[in-house]
VEXDREN-2710 file (C-alpha; in Angstrom, 1 decimal):
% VEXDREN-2710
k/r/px/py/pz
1/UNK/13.0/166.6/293.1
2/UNK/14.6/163.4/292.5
3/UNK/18.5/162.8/293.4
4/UNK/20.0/162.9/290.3
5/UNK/18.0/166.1/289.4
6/UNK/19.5/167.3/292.4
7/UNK/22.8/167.0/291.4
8/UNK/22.6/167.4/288.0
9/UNK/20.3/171.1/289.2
10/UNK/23.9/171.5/291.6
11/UNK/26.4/170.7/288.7
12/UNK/24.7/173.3/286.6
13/UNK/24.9/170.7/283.5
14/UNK/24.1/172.5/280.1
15/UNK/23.8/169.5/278.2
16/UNK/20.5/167.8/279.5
17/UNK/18.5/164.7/277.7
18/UNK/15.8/162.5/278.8
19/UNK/15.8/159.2/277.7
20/UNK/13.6/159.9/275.3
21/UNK/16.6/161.0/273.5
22/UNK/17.5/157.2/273.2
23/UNK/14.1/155.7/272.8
24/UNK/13.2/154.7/268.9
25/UNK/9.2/155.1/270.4
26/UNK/8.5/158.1/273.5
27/UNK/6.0/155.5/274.2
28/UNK/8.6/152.8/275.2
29/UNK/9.6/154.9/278.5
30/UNK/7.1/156.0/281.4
31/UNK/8.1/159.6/281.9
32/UNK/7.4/160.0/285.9
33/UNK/9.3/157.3/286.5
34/UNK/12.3/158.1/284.9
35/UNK/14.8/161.5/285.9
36/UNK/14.5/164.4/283.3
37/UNK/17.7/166.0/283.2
38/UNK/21.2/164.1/283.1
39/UNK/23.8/163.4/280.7
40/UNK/23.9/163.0/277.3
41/UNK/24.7/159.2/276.3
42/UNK/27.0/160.4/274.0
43/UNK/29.0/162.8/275.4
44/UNK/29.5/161.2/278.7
45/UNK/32.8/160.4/277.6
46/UNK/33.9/164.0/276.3
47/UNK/32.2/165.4/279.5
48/UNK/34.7/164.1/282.4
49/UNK/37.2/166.9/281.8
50/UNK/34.3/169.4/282.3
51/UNK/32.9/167.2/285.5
52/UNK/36.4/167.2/287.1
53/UNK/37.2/170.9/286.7
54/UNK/33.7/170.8/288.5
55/UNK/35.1/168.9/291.7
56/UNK/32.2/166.4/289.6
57/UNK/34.9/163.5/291.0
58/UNK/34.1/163.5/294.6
59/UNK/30.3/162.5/294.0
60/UNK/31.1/161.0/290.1
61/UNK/30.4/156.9/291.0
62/UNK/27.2/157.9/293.4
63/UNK/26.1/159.8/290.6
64/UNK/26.6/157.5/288.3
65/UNK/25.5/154.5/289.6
66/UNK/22.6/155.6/290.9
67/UNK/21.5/157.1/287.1
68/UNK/22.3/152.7/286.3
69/UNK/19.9/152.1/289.2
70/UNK/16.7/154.6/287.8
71/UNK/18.0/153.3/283.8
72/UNK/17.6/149.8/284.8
73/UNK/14.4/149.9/286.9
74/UNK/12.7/150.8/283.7
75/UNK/14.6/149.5/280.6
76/UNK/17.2/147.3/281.0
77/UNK/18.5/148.2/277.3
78/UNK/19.1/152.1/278.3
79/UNK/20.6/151.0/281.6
80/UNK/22.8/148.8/279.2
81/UNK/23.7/151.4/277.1
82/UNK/24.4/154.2/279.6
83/UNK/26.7/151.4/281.1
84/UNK/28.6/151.3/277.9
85/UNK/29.5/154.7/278.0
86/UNK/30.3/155.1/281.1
87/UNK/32.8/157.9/281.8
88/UNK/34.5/156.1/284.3
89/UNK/36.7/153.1/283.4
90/UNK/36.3/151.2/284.8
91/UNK/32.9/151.1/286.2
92/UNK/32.2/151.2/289.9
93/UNK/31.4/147.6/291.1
94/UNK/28.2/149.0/292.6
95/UNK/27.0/149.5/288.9
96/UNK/28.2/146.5/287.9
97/UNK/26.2/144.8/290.5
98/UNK/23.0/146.6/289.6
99/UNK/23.5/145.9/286.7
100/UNK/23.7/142.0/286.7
101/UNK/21.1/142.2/289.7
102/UNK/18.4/143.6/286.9
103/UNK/19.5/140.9/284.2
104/UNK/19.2/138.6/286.7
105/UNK/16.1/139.1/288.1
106/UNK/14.6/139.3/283.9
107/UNK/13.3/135.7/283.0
108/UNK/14.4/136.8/279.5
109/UNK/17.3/138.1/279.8
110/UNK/19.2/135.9/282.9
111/UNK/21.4/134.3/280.6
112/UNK/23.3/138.6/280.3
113/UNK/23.7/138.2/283.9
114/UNK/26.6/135.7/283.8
115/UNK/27.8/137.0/280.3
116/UNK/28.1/140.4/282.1
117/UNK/29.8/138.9/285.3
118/UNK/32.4/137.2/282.8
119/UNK/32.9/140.4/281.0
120/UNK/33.3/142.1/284.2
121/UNK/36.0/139.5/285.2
122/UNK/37.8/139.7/281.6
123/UNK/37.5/144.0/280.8
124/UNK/38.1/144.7/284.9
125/UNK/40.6/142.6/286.6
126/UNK/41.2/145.5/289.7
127/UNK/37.5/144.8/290.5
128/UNK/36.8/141.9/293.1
129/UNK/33.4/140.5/293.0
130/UNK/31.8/141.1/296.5
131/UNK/29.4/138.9/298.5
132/UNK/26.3/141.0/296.8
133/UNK/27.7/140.1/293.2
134/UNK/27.5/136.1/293.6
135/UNK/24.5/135.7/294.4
136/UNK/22.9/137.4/290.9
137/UNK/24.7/135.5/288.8
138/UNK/24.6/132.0/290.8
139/UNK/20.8/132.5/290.2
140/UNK/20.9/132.9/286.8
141/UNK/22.7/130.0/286.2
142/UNK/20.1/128.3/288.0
143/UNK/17.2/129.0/286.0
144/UNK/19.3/128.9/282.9
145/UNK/20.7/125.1/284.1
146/UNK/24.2/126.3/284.2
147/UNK/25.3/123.7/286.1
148/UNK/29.0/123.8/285.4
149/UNK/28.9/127.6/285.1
150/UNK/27.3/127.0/288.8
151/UNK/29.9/125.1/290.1
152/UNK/32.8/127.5/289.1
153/UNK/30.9/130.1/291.1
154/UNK/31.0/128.1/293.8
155/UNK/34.9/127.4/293.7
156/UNK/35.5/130.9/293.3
157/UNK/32.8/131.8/296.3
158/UNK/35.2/129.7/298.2
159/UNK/38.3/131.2/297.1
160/UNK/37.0/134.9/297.9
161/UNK/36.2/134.1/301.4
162/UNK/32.2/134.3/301.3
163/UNK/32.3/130.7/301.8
164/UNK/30.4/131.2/305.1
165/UNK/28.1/134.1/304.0
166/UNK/24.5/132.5/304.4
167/UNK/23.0/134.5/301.7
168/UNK/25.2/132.8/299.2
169/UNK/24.9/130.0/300.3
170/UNK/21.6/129.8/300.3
171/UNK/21.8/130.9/297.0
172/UNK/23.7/128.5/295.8
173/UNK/21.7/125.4/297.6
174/UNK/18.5/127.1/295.4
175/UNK/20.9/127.1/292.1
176/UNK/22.0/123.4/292.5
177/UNK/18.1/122.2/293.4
178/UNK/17.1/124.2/289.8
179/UNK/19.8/122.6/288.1
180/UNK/18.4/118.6/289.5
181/UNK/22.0/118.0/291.7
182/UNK/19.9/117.9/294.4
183/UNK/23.3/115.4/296.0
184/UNK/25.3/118.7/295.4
185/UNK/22.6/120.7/297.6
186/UNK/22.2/118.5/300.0
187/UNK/25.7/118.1/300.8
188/UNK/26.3/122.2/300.7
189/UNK/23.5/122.0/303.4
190/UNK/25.4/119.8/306.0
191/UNK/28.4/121.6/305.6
192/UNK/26.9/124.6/306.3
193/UNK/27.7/126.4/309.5
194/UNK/24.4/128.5/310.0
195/UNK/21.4/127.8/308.7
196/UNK/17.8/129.7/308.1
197/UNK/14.4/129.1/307.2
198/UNK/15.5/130.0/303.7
199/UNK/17.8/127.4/303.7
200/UNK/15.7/124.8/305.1
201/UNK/13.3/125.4/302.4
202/UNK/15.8/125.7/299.2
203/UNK/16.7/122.1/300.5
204/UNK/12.8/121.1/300.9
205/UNK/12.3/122.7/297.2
206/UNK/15.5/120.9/295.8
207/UNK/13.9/117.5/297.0
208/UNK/10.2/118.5/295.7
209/UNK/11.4/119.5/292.6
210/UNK/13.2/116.4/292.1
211/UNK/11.0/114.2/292.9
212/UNK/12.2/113.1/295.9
213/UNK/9.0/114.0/297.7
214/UNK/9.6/111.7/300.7
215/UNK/13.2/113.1/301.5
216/UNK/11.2/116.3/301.4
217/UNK/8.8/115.4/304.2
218/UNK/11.8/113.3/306.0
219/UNK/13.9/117.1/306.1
220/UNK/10.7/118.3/307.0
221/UNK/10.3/117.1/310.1
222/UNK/14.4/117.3/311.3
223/UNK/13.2/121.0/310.7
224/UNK/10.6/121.1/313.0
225/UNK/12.9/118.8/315.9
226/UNK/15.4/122.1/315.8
227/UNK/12.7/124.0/316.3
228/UNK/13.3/126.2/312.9
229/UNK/9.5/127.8/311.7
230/UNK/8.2/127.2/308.6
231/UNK/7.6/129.8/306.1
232/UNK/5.4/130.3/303.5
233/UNK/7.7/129.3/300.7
234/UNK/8.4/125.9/302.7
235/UNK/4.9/125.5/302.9
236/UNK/4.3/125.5/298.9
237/UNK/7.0/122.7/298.2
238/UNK/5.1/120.8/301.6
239/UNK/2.1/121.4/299.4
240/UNK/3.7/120.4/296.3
241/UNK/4.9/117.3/298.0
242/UNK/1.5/116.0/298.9
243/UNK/0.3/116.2/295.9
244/UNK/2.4/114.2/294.3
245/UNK/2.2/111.7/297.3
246/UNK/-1.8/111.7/296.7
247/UNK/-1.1/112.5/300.6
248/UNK/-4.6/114.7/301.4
249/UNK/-4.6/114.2/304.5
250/UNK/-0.7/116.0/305.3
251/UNK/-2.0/118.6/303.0
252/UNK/-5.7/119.3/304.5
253/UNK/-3.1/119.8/308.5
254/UNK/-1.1/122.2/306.2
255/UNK/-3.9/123.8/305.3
256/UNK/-5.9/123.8/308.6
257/UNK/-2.8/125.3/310.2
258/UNK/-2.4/128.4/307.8
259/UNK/-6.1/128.5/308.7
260/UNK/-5.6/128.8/312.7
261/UNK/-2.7/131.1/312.1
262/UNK/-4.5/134.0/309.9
263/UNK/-2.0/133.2/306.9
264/UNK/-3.3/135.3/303.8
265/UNK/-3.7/133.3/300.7
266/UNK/-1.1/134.6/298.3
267/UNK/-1.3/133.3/294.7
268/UNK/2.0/130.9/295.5
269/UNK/0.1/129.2/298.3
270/UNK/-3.0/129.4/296.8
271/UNK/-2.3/127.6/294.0
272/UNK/-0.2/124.7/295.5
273/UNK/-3.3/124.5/297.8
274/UNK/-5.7/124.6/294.6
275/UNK/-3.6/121.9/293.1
276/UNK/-3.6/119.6/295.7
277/UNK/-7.2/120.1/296.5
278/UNK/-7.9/119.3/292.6
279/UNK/-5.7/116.5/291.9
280/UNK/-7.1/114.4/295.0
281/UNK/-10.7/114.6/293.9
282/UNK/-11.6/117.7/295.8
283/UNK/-13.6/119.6/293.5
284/UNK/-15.6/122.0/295.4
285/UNK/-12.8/122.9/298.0
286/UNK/-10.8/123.6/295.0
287/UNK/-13.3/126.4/293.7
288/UNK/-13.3/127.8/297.6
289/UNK/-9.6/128.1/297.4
290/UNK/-9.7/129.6/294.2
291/UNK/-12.2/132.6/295.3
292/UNK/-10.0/132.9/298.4
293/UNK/-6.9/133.7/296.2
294/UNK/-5.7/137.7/296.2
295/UNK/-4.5/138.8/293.1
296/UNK/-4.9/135.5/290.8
297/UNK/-2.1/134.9/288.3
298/UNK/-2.0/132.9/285.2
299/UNK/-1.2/130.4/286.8
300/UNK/-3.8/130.2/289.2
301/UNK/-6.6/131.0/286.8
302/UNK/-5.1/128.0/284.0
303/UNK/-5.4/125.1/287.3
304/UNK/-8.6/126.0/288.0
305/UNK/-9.6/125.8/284.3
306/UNK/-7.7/122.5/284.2
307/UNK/-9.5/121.5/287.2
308/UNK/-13.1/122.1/285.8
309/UNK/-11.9/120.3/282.3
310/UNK/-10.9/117.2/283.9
311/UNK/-13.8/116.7/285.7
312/UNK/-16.2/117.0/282.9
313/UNK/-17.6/120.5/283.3
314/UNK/-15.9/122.0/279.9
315/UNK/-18.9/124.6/279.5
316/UNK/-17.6/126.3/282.8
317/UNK/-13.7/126.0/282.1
318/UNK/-14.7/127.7/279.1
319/UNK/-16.6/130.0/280.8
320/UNK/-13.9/130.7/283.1
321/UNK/-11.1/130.8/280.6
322/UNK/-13.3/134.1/279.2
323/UNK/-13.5/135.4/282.5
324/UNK/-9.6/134.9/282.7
325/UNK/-9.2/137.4/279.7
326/UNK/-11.7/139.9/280.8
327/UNK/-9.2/140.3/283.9
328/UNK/-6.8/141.5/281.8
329/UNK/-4.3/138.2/281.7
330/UNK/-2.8/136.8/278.1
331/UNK/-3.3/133.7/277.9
332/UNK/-0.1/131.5/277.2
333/UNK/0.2/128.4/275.5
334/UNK/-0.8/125.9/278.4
335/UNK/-3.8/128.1/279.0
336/UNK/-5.0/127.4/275.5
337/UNK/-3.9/123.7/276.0
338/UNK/-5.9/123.4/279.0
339/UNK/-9.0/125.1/277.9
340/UNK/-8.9/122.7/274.2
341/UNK/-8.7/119.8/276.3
342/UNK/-12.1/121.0/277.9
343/UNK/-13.7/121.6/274.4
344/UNK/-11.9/118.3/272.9
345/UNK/-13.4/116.3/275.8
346/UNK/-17.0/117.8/276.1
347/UNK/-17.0/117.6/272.2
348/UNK/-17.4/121.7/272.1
349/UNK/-16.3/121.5/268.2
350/UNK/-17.6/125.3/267.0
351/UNK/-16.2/126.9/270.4
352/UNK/-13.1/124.8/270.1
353/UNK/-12.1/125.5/266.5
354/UNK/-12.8/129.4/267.3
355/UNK/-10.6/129.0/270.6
356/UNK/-7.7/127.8/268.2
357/UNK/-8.4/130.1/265.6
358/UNK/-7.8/133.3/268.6
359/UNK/-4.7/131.6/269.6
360/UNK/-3.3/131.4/266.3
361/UNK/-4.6/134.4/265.1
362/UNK/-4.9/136.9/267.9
363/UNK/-2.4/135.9/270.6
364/UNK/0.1/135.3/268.1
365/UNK/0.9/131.3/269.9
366/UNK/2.9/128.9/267.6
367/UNK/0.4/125.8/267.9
368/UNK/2.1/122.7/269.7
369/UNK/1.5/118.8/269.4
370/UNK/-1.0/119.1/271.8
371/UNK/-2.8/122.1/270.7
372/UNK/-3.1/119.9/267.0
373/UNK/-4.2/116.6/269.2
374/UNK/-7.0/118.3/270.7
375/UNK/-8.2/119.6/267.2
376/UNK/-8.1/116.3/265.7
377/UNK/-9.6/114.6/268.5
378/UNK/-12.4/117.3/268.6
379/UNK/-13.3/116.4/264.6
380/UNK/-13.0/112.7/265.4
381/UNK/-15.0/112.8/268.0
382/UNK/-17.8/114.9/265.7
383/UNK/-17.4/112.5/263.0
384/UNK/-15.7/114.9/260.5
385/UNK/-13.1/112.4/259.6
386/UNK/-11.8/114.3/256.6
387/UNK/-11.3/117.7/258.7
388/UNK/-9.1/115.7/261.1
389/UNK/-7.1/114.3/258.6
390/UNK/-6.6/117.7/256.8
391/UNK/-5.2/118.8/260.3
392/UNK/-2.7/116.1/260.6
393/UNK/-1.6/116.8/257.2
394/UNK/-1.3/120.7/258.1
395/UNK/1.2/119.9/261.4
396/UNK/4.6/121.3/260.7
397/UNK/5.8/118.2/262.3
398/UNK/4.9/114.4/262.5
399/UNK/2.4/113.6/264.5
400/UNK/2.5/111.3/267.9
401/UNK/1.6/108.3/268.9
402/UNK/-1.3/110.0/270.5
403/UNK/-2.6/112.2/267.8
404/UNK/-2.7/109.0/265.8
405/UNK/-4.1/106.8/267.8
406/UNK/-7.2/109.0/268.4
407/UNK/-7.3/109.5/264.6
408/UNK/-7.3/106.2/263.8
409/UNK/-10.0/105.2/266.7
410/UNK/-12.2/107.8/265.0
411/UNK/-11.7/106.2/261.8
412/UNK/-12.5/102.8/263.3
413/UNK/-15.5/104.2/265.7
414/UNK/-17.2/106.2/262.4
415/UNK/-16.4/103.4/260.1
416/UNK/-14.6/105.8/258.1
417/UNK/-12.0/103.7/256.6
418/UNK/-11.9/106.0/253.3
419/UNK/-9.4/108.1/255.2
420/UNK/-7.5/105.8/256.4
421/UNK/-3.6/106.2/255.8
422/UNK/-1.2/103.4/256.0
423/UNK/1.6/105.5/256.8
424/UNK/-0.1/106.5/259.7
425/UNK/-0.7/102.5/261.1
426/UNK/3.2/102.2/260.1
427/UNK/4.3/105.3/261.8
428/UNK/2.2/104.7/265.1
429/UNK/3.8/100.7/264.9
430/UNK/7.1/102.5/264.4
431/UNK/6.9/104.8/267.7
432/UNK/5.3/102.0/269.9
433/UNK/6.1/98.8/268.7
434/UNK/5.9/97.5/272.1
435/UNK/2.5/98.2/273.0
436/UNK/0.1/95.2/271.9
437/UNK/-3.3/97.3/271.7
438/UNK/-1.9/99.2/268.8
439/UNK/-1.5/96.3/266.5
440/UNK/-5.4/94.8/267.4
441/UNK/-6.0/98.6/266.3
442/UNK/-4.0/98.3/263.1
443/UNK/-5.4/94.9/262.2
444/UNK/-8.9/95.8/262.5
445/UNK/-8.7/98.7/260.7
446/UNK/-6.9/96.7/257.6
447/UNK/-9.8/94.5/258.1
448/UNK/-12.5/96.8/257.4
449/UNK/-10.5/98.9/254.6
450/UNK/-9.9/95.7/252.4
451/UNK/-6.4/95.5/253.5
452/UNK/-5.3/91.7/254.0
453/UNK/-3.3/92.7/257.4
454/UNK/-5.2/90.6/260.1
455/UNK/-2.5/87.4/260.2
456/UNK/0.8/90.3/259.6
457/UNK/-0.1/91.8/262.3
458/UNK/-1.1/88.6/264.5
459/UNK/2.4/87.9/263.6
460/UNK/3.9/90.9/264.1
461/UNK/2.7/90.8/268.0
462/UNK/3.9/87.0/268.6
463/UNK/7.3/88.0/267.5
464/UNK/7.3/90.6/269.9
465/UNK/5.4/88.5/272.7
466/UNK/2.5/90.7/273.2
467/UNK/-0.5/90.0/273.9
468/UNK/-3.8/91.3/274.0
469/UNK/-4.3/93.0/277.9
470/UNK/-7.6/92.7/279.3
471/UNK/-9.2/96.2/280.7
472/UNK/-8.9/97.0/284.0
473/UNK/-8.8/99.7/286.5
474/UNK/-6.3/101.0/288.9
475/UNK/-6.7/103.5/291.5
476/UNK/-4.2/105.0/293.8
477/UNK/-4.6/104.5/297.4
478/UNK/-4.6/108.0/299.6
479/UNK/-1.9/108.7/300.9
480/UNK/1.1/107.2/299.4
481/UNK/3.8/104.3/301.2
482/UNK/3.7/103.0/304.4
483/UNK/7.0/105.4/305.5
484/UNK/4.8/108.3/303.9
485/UNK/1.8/107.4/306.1
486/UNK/4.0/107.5/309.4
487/UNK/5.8/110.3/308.8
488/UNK/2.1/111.7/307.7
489/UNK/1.4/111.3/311.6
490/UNK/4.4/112.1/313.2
491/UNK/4.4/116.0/311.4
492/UNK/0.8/116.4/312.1
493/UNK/1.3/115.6/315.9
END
């Protein structure tokens, strides 16, 4: 029997409820995961009396704060609720903490974590925050780039004395990375007196996700000279790193290592590996990666997909985006990005314009500049001219320079200069008046329509000092700078 049937069983409590009781739909509640018989919501209040004549007192806050912990573990609006009528003012700090922990660790709802943590402050001034209430709310504010809120929390860390307590601190050297005052982090990190491996990779992530991928490998390797083990968390920001740094052959040691050392694929490492593999021109290892991942996320499944679209082999991104569904995964609005762009650039026009149409239609997804691009592109592409204009027109906002240009390069490629829209030459001249190739696009276009805009826009591009650039190519050399290269070899050996 669970606990607080125990002790509701031992307090003989006439007055039983499920949560059901508070539920608009049964349906919106698991029954075997939640306790059967407790409390009315509403008579919580009117019930102490009856509770203290009971001797209820002595056990009151571990019963109630463990009925917070089962309410919360399965809707965080009941937990909520039953919070709010608490029969003890004020609430124990335990249920406070669980509380704000659950908020916390909600994408959607992180933001309640620090409005519940102020209102514990303001409605409970007896009740000191403890070393296990910080760190909740500091990580709320990072994902909800709090920074200010952050640093408050930090000044108050210090004032409380849990200025030393690793696990905040680590904490807070996470919340300042998320938040991009990665010189905030980093100086939190010297001062600190101990250090883990969790703290040697908040600072690696800070860096990574910042951009400051060579600082990353630099901290990196003062990591390995103190002798302090990687995890598997450092590893994906390592990975992350190298793939921005085009630095293969840092990530293929990475890789080989996890491979000598038995380390199981989970989805986080998987895909940083997948990444990497994909963005360096690594096709095929990319695929063996993938069908080594456990328990694939949406994230894993939409690189891939991405992967296969960018080198040319739409029909099987396609193909795999299906195979995505039929695992039970919604698709999300990059998913659908990703998959267009491999219809848009294999010209898959009947499979694309369904693919929209589901995303609109079923999944319910607002379409985005890109989603529209793609469709526009895709009819440009086939030649339907009118169709693509018709989509333009549709947007709920103006279109970029992007979705232009490609209109406007269909026009010019079909010869259909019927459609042809002069706000649409002035709007793209208006967002990149800088950029010479759009005026030789505007000109020739008013050539072929009838327009008399050759010589304006000639003149348009010598006030501005463009010129027309020749085509070329660049390619990145493997492996990044020179400093990149020899730290490359110092970490391998």
């Amino acid at each position: 029997m669970h606990l607080i049937e125990v002790e509701a069983e031992n307090y003989r409590v006439n007055k039983q409820f499920t949560f059901y009781d508070l539920a608009n739909d049964a349906d919106d509640l698991a029954a075997d995961s939640i306790p059967s018989p407790t409390l009315h919501l509403q008579n919580l209040r009117r019930s102490s009396p009856f509770f203290a004549s009971q001797n209820f007192l002595d056990h009151h806050e571990y019963f109630f704060s463990h009925l917070i912990l089962s309410a919360a573990s399965t809707s965080l609006h009941h937990a909520r609720k039953l919070f709010h009528y608490s029969p003890i003012v004020p609430p124990p700090l335990f249920a406070w903490n669980i509380l704000i922990k659950a908020y916390s660790k909600t994408f959607s709802a992180q933001i309640h974590s620090v409005k519940l943590f102020l209102e514990l402050l303001r409605t409970s001034p007896d009740l000191k925050p403890d070393k296990f209430t910080y760190p909740f709310v500091i990580k709320a504010c990072g994902h909800c780039l709090m920074l200010r809120v952050g640093q408050s929390l930090h000044s108050m860390v210090f004032k409380a004395g849990f200025a030393s307590d690793l696990h905040v601190n680590n904490t807070l050297l996470t919340m300042y990375g998320g938040c991009g005052a990665v010189d905030f982090s980093r100086r939190l990190f010297d001062e600190m007196c101990e250090r883990d491996v969790v703290s040697w990779s908040s600072m690696i992530a800070a860096y990574v996700d910042c951009n400051l991928d060579l600082d990353a490998l630099r901290l990196f390797k003062d990591m390995n000279m103190v002798n302090e083990k990687p995890n598997l968390v450092t590893f994906v920001s390592l990975l992350t790193a190298c793939n921005n740094l085009l630095n293969i052959r840092l990530g293929k040691s990475i890789h080989s290592y996890l491979l000598v050392n038995g380390t199981e694929l989970h989805v986080g490492l998987g895909t940083a590996l997948l990444n990497m593999y994909a963005k360096s021109g690594h096709l095929e290892e990319a695929i063996q990666i993938f069908n080594t991942i456990n328990k694939k996320n949406l994230q894993s499944w939409t690189v891939m997909i991405s992967c296969l679209a960018d080198y040319g082999r739409g029909e099987e991104a396609i193909s795999l985006f299906t195979r995505m569904e039929e695992a039970g995964l919604t698709p999300d609005s990059i998913s659908f990005s990703v998959v267009l762009s491999a219809c848009s650039h294999r010209g898959l026009l009947e499979k694309g314009q369904a693919l929209f149409d589901k995303m609109v239609n079923v999944y319910n997804i607002m379409p985005t500049m890109h989603h529209f691009g793609c469709m526009v592109d895709l009819f440009g592409r086939a030649g339907k001219i009118e169709e693509a204009y018709k989509i333009i027109l549709s947007m709920p906002f103006e279109p970029n320079s992007v979705i232009i240009r490609s209109y406007l390069s269909a026009c010019k490629h079909h010869g259909r200069a019927l459609f042809l829209d002069k706000h649409l030459i002035q709007l793209l001249l208006k967002t990149e008046p800088n950029v010479g190739a759009n005026y030789i696009l505007a000109a020739t276009l008013s050539s072929t329509s009838g327009y008399n805009g050759m010589d304006n826009m000639r003149n348009a591009m010598k006030l501005r000092g463009l010129k027309k650039i020749p085509a070329s190519s660049w390619v990145h050399a493997p492996g990044g700078d020179l400093e990149a290269l020899v730290m490359t070899e110092e970490i391998i050996k």
